[in-house]
gemmi code that builds the backbone of each chain (N, CA, C; Angstrom):
import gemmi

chains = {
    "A": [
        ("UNK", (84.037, 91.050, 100.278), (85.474, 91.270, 100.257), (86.179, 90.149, 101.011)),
        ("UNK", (87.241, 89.502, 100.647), (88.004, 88.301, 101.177), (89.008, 89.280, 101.742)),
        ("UNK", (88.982, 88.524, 103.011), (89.856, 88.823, 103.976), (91.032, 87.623, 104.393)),
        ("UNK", (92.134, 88.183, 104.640), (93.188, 86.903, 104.961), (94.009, 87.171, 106.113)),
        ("UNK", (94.006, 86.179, 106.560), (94.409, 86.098, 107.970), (95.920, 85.026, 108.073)),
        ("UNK", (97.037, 85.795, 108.300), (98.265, 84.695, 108.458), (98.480, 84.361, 109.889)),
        ("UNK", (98.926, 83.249, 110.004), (99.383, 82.819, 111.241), (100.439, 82.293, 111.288)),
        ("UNK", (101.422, 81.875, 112.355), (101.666, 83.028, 113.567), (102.051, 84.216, 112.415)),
        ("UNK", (101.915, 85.725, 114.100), (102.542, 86.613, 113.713), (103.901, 86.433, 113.839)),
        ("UNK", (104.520, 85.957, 114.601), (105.998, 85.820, 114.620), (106.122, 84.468, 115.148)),
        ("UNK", (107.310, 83.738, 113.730), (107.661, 82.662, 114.398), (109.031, 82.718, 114.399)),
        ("UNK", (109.376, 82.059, 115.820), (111.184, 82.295, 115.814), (111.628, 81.263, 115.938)),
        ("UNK", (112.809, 80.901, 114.929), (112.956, 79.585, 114.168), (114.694, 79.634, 114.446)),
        ("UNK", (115.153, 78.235, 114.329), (116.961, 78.253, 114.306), (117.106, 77.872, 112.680)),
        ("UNK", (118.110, 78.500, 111.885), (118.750, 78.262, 110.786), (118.923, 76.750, 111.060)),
        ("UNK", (118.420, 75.825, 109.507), (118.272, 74.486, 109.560), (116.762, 73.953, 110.048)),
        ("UNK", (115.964, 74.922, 110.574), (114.732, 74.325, 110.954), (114.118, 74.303, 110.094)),
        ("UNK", (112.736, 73.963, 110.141), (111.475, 73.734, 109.079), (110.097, 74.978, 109.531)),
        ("UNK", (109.894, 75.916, 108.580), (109.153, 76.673, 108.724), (107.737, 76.259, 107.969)),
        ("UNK", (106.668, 76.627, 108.428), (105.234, 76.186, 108.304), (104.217, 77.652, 108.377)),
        ("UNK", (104.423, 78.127, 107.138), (103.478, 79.864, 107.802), (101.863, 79.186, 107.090)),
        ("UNK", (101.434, 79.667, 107.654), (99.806, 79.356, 107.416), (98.649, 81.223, 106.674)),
        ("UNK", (98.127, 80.782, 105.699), (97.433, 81.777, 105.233), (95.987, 81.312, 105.010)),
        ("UNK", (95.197, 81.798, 106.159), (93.691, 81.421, 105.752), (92.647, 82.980, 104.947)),
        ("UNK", (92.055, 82.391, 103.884), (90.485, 83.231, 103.496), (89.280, 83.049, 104.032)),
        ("UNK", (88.805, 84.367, 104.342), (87.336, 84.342, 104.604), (86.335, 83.458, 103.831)),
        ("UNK", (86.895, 83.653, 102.400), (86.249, 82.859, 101.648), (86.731, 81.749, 100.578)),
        ("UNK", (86.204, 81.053, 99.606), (86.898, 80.264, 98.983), (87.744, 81.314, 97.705)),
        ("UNK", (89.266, 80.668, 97.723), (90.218, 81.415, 96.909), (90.361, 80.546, 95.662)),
        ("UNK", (90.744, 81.019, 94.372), (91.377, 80.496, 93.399), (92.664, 80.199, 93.679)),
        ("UNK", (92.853, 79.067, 93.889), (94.985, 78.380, 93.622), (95.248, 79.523, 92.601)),
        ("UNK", (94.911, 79.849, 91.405), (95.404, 80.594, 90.522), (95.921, 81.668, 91.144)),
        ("UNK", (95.237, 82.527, 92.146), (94.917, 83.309, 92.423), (95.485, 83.680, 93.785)),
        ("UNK", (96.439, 83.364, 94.049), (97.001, 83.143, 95.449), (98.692, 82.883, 95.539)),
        ("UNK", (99.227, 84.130, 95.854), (100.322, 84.124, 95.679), (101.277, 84.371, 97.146)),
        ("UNK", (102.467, 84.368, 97.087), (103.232, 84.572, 98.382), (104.727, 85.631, 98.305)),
        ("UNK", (104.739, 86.106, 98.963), (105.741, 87.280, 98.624), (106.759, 87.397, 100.148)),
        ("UNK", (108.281, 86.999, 100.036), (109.374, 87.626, 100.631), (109.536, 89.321, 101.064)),
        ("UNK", (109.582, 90.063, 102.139), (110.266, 90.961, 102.174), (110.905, 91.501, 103.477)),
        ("UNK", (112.723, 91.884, 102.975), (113.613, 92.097, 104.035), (113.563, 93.331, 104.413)),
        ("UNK", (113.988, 93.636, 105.671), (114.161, 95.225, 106.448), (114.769, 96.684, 105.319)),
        ("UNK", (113.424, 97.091, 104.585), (114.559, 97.857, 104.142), (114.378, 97.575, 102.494)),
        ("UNK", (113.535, 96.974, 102.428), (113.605, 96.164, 100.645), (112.034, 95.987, 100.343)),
        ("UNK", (112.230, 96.150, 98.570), (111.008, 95.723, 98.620), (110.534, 94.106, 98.463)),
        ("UNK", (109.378, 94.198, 98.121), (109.207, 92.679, 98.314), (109.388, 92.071, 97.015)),
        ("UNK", (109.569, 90.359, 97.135), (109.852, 89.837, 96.378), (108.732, 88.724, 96.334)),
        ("UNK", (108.607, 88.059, 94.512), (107.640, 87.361, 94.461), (108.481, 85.326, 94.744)),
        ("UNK", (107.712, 84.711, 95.898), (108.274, 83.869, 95.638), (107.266, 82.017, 94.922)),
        ("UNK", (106.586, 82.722, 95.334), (105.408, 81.534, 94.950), (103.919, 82.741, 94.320)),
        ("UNK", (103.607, 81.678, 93.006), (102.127, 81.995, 92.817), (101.677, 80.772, 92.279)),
        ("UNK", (100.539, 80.992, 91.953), (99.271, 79.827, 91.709), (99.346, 78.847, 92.863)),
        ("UNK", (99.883, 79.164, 93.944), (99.625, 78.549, 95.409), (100.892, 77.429, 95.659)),
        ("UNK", (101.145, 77.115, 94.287), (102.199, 76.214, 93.963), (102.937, 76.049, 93.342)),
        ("UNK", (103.915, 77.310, 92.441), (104.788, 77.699, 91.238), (105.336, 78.537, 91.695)),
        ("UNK", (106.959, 77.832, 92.117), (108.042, 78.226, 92.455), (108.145, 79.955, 91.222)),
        ("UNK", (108.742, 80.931, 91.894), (109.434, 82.113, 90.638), (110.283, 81.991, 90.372)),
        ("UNK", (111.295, 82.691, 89.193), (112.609, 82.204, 88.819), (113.402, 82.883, 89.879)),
        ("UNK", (113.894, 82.006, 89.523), (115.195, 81.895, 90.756), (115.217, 81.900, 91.949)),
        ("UNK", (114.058, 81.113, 92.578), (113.570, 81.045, 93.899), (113.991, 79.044, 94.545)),
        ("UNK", (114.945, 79.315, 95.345), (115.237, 78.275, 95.528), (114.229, 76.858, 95.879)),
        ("UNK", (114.595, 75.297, 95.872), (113.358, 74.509, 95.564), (112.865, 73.943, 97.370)),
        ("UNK", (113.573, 75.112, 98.475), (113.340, 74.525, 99.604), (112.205, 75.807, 100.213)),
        ("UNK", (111.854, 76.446, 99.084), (110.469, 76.828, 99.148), (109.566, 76.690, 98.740)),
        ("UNK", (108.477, 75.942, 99.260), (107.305, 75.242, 98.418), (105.872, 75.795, 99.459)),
        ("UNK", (104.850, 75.903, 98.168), (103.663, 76.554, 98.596), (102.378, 75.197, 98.388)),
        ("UNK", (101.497, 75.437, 98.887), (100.464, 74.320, 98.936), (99.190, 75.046, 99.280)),
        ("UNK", (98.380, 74.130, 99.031), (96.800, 74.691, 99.906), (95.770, 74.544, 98.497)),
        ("UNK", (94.004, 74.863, 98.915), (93.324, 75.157, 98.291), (92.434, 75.568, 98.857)),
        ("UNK", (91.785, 75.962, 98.108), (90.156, 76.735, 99.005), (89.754, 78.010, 99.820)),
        ("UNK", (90.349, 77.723, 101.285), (90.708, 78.884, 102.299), (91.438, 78.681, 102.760)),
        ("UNK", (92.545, 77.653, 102.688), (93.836, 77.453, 103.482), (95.021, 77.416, 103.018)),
        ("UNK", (95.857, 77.751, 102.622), (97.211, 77.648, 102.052), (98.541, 77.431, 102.641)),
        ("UNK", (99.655, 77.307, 102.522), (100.527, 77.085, 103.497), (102.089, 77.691, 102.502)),
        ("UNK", (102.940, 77.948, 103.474), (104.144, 78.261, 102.755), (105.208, 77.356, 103.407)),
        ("UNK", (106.041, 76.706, 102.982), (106.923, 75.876, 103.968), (108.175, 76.475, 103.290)),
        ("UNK", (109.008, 76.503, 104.428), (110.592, 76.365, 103.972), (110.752, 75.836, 104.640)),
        ("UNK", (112.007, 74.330, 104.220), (112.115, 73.052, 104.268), (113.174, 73.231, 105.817)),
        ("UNK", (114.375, 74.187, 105.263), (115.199, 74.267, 105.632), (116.037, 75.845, 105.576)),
        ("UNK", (116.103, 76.362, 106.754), (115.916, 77.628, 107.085), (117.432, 78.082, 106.974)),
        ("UNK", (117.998, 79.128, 106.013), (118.682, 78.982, 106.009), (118.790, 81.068, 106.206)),
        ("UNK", (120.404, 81.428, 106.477), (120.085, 83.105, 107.540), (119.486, 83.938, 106.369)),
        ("UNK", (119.277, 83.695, 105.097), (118.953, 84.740, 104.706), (116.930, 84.774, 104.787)),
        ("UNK", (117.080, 83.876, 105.087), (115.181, 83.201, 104.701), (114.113, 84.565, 106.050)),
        ("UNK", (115.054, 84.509, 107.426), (114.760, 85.506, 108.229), (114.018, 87.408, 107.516)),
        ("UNK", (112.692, 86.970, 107.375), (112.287, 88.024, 107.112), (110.651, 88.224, 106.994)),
        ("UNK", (109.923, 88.813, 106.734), (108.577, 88.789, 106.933), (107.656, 88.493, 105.482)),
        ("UNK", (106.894, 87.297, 105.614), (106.310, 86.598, 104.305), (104.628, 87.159, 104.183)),
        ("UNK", (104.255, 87.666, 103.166), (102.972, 88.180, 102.739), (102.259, 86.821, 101.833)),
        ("UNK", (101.246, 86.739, 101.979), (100.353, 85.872, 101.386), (100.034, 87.184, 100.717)),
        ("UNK", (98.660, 86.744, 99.170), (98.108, 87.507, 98.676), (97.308, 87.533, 97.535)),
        ("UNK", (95.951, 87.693, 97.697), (94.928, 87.362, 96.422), (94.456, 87.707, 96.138)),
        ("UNK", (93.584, 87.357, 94.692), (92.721, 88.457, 93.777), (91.624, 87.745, 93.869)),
        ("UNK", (90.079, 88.643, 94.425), (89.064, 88.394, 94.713), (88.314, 89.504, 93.331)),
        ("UNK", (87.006, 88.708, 92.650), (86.568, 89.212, 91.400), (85.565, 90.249, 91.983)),
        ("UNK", (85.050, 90.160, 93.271), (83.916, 91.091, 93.830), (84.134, 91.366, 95.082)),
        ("UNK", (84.783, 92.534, 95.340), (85.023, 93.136, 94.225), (86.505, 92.897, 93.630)),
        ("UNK", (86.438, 93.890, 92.489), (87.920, 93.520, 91.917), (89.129, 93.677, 92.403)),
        ("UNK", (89.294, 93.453, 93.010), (90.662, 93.901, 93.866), (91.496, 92.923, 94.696)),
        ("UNK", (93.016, 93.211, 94.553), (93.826, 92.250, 95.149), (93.693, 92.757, 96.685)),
        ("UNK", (93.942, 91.510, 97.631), (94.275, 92.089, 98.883), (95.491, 90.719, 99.313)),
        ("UNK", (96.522, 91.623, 100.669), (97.733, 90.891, 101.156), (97.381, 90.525, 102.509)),
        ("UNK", (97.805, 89.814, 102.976), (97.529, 89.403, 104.488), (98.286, 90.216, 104.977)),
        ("UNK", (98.569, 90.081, 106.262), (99.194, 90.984, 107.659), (100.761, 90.729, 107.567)),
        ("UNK", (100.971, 89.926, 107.156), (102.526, 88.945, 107.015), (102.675, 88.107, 108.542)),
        ("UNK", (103.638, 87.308, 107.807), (104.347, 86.541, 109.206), (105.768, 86.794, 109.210)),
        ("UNK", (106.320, 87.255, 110.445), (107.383, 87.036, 110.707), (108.494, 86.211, 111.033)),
        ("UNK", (109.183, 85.962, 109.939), (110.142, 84.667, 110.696), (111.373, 85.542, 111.400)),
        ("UNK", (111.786, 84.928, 112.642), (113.196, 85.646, 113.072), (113.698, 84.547, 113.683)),
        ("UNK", (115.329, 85.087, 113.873), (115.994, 84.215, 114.665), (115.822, 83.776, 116.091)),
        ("UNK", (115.438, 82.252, 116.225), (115.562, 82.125, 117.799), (116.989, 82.120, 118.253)),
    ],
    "B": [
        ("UNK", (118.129, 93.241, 82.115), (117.497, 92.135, 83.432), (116.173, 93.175, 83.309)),
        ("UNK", (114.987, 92.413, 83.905), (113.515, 93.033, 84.240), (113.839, 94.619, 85.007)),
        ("UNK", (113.848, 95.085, 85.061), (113.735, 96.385, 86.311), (112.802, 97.805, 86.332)),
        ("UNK", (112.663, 98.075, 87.203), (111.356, 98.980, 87.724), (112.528, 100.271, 88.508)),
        ("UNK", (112.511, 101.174, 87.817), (113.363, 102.384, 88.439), (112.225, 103.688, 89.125)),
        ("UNK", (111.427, 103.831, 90.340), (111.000, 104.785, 91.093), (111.558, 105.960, 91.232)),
        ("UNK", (110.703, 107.167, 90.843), (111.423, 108.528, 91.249), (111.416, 108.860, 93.133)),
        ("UNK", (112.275, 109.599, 92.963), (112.480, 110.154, 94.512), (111.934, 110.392, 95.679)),
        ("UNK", (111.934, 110.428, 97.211), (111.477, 110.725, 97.800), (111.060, 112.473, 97.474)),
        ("UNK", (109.598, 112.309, 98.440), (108.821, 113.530, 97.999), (108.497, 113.843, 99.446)),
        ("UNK", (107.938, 115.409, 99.547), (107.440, 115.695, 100.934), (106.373, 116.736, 100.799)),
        ("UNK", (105.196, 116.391, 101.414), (104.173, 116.538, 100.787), (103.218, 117.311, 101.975)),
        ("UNK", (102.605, 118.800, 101.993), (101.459, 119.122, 102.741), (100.353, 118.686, 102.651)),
        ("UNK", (99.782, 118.745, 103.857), (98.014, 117.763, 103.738), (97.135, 118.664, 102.683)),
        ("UNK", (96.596, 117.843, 101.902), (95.901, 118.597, 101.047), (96.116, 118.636, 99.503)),
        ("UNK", (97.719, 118.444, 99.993), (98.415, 118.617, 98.392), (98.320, 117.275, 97.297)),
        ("UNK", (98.868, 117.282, 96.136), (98.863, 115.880, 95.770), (100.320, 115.525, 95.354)),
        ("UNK", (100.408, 114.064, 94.799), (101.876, 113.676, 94.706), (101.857, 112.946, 93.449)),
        ("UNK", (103.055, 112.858, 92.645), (102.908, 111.996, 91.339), (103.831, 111.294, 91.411)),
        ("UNK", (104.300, 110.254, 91.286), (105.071, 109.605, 91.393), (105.276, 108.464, 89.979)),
        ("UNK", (106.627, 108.238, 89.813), (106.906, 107.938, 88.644), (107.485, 106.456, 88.560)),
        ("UNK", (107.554, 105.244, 87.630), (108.117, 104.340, 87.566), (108.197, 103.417, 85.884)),
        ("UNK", (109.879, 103.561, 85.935), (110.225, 103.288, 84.520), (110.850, 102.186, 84.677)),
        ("UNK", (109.905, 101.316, 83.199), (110.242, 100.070, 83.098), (111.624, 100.106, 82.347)),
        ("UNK", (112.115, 98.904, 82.391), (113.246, 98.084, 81.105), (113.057, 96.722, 80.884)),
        ("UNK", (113.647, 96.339, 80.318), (114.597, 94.696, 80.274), (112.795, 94.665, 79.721)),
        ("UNK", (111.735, 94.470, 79.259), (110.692, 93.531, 79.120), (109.612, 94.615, 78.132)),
        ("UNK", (109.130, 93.875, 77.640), (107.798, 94.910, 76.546), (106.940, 95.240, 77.272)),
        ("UNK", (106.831, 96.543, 77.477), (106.158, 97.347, 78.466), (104.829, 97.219, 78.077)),
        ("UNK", (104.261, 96.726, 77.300), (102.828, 96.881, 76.780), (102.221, 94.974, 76.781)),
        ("UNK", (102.919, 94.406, 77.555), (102.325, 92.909, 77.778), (102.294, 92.466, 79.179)),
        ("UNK", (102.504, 93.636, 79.600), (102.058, 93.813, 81.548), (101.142, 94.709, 81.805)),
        ("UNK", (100.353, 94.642, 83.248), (100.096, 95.540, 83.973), (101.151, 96.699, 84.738)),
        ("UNK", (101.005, 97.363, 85.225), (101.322, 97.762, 87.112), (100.323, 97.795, 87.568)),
        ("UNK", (101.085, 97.356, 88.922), (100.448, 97.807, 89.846), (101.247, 98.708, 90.948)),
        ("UNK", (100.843, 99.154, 91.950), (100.665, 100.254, 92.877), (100.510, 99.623, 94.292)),
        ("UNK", (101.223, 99.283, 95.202), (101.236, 98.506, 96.361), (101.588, 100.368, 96.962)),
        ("UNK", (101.194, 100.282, 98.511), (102.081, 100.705, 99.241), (101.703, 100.801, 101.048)),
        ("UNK", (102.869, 100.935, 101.726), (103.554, 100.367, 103.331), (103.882, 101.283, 103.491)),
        ("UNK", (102.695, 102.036, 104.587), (102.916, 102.606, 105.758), (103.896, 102.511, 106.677)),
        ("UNK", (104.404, 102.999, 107.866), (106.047, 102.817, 107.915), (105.637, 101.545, 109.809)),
        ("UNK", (106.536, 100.427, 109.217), (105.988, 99.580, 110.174), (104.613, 98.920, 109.965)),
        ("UNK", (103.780, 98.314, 108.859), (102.627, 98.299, 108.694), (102.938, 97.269, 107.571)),
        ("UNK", (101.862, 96.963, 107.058), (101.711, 95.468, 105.911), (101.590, 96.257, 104.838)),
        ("UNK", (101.152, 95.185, 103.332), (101.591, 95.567, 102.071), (99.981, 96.053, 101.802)),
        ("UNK", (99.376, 97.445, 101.198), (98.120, 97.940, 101.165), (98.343, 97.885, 99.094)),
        ("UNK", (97.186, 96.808, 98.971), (97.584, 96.832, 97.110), (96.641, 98.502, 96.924)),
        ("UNK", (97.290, 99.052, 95.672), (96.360, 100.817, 95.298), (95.297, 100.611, 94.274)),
        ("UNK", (95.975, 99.791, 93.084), (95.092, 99.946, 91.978), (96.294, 98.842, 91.014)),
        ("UNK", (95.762, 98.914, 89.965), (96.630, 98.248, 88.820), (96.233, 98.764, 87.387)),
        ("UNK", (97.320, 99.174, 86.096), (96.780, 100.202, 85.185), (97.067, 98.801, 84.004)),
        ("UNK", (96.418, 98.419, 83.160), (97.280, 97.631, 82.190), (98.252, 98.601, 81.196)),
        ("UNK", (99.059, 98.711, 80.780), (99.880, 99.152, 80.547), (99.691, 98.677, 78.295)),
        ("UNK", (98.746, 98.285, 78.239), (98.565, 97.497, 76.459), (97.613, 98.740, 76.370)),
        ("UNK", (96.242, 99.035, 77.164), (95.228, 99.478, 76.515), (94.520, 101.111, 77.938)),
        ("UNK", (95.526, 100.552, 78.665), (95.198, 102.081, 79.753), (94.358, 101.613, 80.716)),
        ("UNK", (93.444, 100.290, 80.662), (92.145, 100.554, 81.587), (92.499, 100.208, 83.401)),
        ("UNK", (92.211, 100.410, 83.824), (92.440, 100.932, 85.688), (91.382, 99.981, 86.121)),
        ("UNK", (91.886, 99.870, 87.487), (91.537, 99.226, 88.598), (91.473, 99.847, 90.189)),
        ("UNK", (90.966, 100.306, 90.331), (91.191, 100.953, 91.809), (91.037, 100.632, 92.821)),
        ("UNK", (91.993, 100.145, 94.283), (90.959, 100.088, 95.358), (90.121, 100.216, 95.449)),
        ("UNK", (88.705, 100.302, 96.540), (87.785, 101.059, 96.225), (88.297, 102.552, 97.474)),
        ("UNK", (88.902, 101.928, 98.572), (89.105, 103.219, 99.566), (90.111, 104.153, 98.889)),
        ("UNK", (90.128, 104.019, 97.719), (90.820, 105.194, 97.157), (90.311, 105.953, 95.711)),
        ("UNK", (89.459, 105.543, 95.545), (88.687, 105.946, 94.092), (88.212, 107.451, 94.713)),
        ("UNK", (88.459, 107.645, 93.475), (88.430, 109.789, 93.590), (89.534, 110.691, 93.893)),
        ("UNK", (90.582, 109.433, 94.880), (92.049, 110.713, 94.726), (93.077, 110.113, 94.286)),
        ("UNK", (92.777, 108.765, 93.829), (94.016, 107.880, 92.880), (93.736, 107.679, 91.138)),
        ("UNK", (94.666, 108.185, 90.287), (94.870, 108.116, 89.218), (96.220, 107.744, 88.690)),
        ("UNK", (95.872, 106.793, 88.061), (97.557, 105.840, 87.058), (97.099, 106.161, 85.650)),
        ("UNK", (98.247, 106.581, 85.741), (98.550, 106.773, 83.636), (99.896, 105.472, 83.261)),
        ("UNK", (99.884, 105.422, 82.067), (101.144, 104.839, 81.414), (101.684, 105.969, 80.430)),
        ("UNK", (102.744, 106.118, 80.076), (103.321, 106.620, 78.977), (104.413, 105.346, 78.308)),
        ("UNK", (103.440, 105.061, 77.326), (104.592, 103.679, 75.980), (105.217, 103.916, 75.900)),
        ("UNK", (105.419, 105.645, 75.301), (106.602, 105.861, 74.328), (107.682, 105.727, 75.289)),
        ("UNK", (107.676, 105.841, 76.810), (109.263, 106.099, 77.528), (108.825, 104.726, 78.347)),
        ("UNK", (107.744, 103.976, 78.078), (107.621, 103.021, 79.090), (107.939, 103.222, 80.686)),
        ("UNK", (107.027, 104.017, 80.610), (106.618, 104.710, 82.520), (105.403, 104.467, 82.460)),
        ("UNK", (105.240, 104.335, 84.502), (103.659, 104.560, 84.420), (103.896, 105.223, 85.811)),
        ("UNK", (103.273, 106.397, 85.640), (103.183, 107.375, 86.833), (101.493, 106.728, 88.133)),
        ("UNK", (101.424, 107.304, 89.097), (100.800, 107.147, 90.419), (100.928, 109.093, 90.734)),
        ("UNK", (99.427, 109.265, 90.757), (98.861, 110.685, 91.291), (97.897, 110.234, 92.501)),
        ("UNK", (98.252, 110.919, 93.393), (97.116, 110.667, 94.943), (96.887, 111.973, 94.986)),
        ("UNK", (95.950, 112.473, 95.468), (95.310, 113.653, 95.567), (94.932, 113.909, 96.893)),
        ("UNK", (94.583, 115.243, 97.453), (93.907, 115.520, 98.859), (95.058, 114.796, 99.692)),
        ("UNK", (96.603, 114.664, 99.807), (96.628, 113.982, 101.062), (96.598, 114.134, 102.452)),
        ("UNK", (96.298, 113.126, 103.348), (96.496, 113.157, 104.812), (97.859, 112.718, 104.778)),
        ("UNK", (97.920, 113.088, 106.402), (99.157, 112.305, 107.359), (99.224, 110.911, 107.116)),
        ("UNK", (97.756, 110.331, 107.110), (97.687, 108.717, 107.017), (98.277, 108.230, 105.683)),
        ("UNK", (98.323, 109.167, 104.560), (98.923, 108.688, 103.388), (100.227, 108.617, 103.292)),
        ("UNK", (101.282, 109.069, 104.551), (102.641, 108.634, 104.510), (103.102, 107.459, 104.426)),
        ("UNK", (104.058, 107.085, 103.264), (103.921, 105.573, 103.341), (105.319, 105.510, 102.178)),
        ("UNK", (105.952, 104.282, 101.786), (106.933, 103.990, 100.990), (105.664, 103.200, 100.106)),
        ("UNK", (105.403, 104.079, 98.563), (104.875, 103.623, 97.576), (105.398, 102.840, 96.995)),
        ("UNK", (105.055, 101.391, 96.034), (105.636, 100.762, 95.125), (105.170, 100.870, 93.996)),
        ("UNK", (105.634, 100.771, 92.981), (105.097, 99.683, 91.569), (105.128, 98.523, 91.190)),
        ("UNK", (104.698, 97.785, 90.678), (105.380, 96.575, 90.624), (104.786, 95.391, 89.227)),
        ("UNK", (105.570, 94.711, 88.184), (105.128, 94.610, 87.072), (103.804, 93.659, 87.083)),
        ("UNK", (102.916, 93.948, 86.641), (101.473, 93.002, 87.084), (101.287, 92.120, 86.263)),
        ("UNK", (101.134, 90.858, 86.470), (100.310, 89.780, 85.388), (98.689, 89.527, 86.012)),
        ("UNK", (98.215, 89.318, 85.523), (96.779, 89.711, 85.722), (95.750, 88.535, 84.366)),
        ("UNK", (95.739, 87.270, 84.692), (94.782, 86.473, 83.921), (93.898, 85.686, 84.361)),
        ("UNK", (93.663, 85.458, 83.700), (91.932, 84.157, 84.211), (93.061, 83.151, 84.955)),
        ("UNK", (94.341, 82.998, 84.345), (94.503, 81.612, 85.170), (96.103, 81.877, 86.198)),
        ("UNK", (96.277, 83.115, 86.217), (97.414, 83.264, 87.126), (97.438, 84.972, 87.550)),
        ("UNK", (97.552, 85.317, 88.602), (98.425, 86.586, 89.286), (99.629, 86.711, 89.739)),
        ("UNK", (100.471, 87.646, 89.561), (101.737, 88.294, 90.728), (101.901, 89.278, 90.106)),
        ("UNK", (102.789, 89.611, 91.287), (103.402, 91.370, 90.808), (105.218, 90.528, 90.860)),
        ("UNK", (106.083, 91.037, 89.636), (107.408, 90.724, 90.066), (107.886, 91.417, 88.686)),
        ("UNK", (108.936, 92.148, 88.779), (109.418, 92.601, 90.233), (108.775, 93.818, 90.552)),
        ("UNK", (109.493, 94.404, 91.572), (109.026, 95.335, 92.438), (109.778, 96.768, 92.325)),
        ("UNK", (109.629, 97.695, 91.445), (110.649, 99.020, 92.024), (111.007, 99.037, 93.882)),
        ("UNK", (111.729, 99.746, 93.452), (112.632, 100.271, 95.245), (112.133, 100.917, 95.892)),
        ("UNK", (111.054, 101.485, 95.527), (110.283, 101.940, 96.400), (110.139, 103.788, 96.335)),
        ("UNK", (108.970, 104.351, 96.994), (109.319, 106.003, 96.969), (108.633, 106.167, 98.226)),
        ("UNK", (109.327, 107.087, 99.207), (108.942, 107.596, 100.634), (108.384, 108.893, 100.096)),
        ("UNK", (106.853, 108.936, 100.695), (106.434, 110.113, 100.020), (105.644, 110.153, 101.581)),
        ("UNK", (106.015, 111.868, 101.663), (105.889, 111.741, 103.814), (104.728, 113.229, 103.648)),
        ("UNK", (103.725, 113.048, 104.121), (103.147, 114.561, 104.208), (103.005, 114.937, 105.380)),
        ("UNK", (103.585, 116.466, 105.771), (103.590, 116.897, 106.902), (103.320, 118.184, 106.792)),
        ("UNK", (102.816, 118.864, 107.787), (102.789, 120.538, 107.944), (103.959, 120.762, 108.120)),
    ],
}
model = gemmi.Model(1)
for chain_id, residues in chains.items():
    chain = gemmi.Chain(chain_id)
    for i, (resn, *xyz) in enumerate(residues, 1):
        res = gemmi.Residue()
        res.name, res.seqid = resn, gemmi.SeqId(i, " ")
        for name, pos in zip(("N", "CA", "C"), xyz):
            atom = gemmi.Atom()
            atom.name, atom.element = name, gemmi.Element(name[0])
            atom.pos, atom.b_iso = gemmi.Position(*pos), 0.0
            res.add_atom(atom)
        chain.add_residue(res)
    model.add_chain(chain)
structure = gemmi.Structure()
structure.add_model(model)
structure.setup_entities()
């Protein structure tokens, strides 16, 4: 079973900064297979990146995803007040079959 | 537009079970999955299972095989979520959420609003 581990749990950032969330696997992941998900206090979540690197519609272009293997990364370029909220990594491992989400990271206001 | 409409909060004794409902629109209900996420209150995203929604066949956690069952219904384009036996620990805001599921890509998008389904004595 692949396990995922995000880091930090909370990072506290100023609107205009550059955010860097980090998502590691126990084991080696499919890019295909590796997606990233938005969600605010109160809401459900939203999809904003999959295949590690394919923006969703209507997901602005100062969110960009990267990585391969066991490491992945989520950046937002430029932090802007609505971005403040907690980001899920999340992947589909074939053995067994089943998706699993990381812990999330928290972005908040410094 | 895509959307995922969840039935109501529910309140539930230990033991009992819960069904919970979620109706598609805006998209051909039979060229997706669901899936079944759900968040414990204060807690991360726990995926349940995923039903394809073309041909019926299921996917289950495994820590939940024996009291989780997903159906689809085409004709109204729903796909219901049954948990069985619950605990306290099964209080949680359930999701659905529309699944793509291939050799060369995953996500769930979008996401119904969610259902607070709380079991208590």
């Amino acid at each position: 079973e692949i396990v995922l581990t995000q880091s930090p749990g909370t990072l506290s950032l100023s609107p205009g900064e550059r955010a860097t969330l980090s998502c590691r696997a126990s084991q080696s992941v499919s890019s295909s297979y590796l997606a990233w998900y938005q969600q605010k206090p109160g809401q459900a979540p939203r999809l904003l990146i999959y295949g590690a690197s394919s923006r969703a519609t209507g997901i602005p272009d100062r969110f960009s995803g990267s990585g391969s293997g066991t490491d992945f990364t989520l950046t937002i370029s430029r932090l802007e007040p609505e971005d403040f909220a907690v980001y899920y990594c999340q992947q589909y491992g074939s053995s067994p079959p089943e998706f699993t989400f990381g812990p999330g990271t928290k972005v908040d206001i410094k | 537009q895509v959307q995922l409409v969840q039935s109501g909060a529910e309140v539930k004794k230990p033991g009992a079970s819960v069904k919970v409902s979620c109706k598609a629109s805006g998209y051909t209900f039979t060229s997706y999955g669901i899936s079944w996420v759900r968040q414990a209150p204060g807690q991360g995203l726990e995926w349940m299972g995923w039903i394809s929604a073309y041909n019926g066949n299921t996917n289950y956690a495994q820590k939940l095989q024996g009291r989780v069952t997903m159906t689809t219904d085409t004709s109204t384009s729903t796909a219901y979520m049954e948990l069985r036996s619950l605990r306290s620990d099964d209080t949680a805001v359930y999701y659905c959420a529309r699944a793509k599921a291939t050799v060369t890509t995953i996500w769930f998008d979008p996401w119904g609003q969610g259902t607070l389904v709380t079991v208590s004595s």
